[in-house]
C-alpha positions, 0 to 999 in steps of 0.5 A: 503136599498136604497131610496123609499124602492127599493132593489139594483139591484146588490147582496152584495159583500161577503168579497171574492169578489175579493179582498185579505184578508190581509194576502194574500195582504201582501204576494204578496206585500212581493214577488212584493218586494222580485222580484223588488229587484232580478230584479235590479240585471239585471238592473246592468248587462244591465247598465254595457253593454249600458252604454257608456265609459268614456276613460281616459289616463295617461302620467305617473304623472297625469290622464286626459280625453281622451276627456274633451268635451266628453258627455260619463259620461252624458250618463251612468246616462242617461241610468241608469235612462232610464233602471230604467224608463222601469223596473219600467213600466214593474213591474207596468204592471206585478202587476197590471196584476197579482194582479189587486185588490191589495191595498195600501200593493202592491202599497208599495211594488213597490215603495220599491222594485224599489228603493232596485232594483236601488240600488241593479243595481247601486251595480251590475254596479260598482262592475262589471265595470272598477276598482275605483283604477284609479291610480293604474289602470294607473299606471298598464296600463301603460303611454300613454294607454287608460282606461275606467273610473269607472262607476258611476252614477253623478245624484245618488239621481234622478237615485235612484228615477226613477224605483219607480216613474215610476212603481207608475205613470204606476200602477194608471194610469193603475188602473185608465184605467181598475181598478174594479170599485164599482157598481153603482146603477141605479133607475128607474125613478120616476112617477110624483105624483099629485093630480088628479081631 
């Protein structure tokens, strides 16, 4: 009971007001995951299409860069990390659309299911990218013929960090904007008491 024995202006929240039960929670924080991880697969294929190549080229003894001054292997971390920035924007804005009084659970589930899906990226990337066999690769190819590098990801610890740390700067920024926020009560204000004459 509030002060001075006023009732509260708002009627008390009932436990289905909004917010899941804990089971439910669990449940879209299992799919959030179960989701970021499926969608790395993605972010393998689009890494493998953008990123650019590292050319290389044998005289039949040794491999060297094409070019020494080249930047190409600087940029296939860059866009790793820029791709993984936006699919973790992107499924902070998508769970706090669908599930805006998700808890701690859901918040879990975003930084797990960003780093599964980096991983599951860096996988898909390598796996499907030129061969890791550069000698054997040069030798098939070939003296004097250009090849492409493996790809692979120089900053490989940073690169695994960015979906997560995105997806939890966008998601309580977003909650922070446009979160339920919890009532607050508003009193009227008080008459002065004082002896009269």
């Amino acid at each position: 009971m509030p002060p001075h024995g006023r009732p509260s202006p708002y009627p008390p929240l009932s436990p289905d007001d909004g917010a899941p039960s804990v089971a439910t929670e669990l449940r879209q924080a299992a799919v959030v995951a179960a989701v970021s991880t499926v969608a790395g697969a993605l972010l393998g294929l689009l890494w493998l299409w953008l990123a650019p190549r590292v050319p290389l080229i044998s005289d039949g003894k040794a491999v060297f860069l094409r070019n020494s001054e080249g930047e190409a292997a600087v940029g296939a971390d860059g866009t790793f990390v820029l791709l993984a920035l936006g699919f973790g924007a992107l499924a902070a804005a998508l769970v706090f659309l669908f599930h805006r009084y998700g808890g701690v659970a859901l918040v879990i589930a975003l930084a797990a299911g960003g780093v599964l899906g980096s991983l599951l990226g860096w996988g898909v990337g390598t796996f499907l990218g030129p061969t890791h066999d550069v000698v054997a690769h040069a030798k098939e190819v070939g003296a004097g013929v250009e090849f492409d590098a493996p790809l692979k990801l120089e900053m490989w610890a940073g690169a695994m960090l960015a979906w997560p740390l995105a997806a939890m700067i966008v998601h309580l920024a977003l909650t922070a904007l446009f979160g339920p926020r919890d009532p607050e009560d508003e009193w009227p204000p008080q008459k002065e008491t004082g002896d009269e004459a």
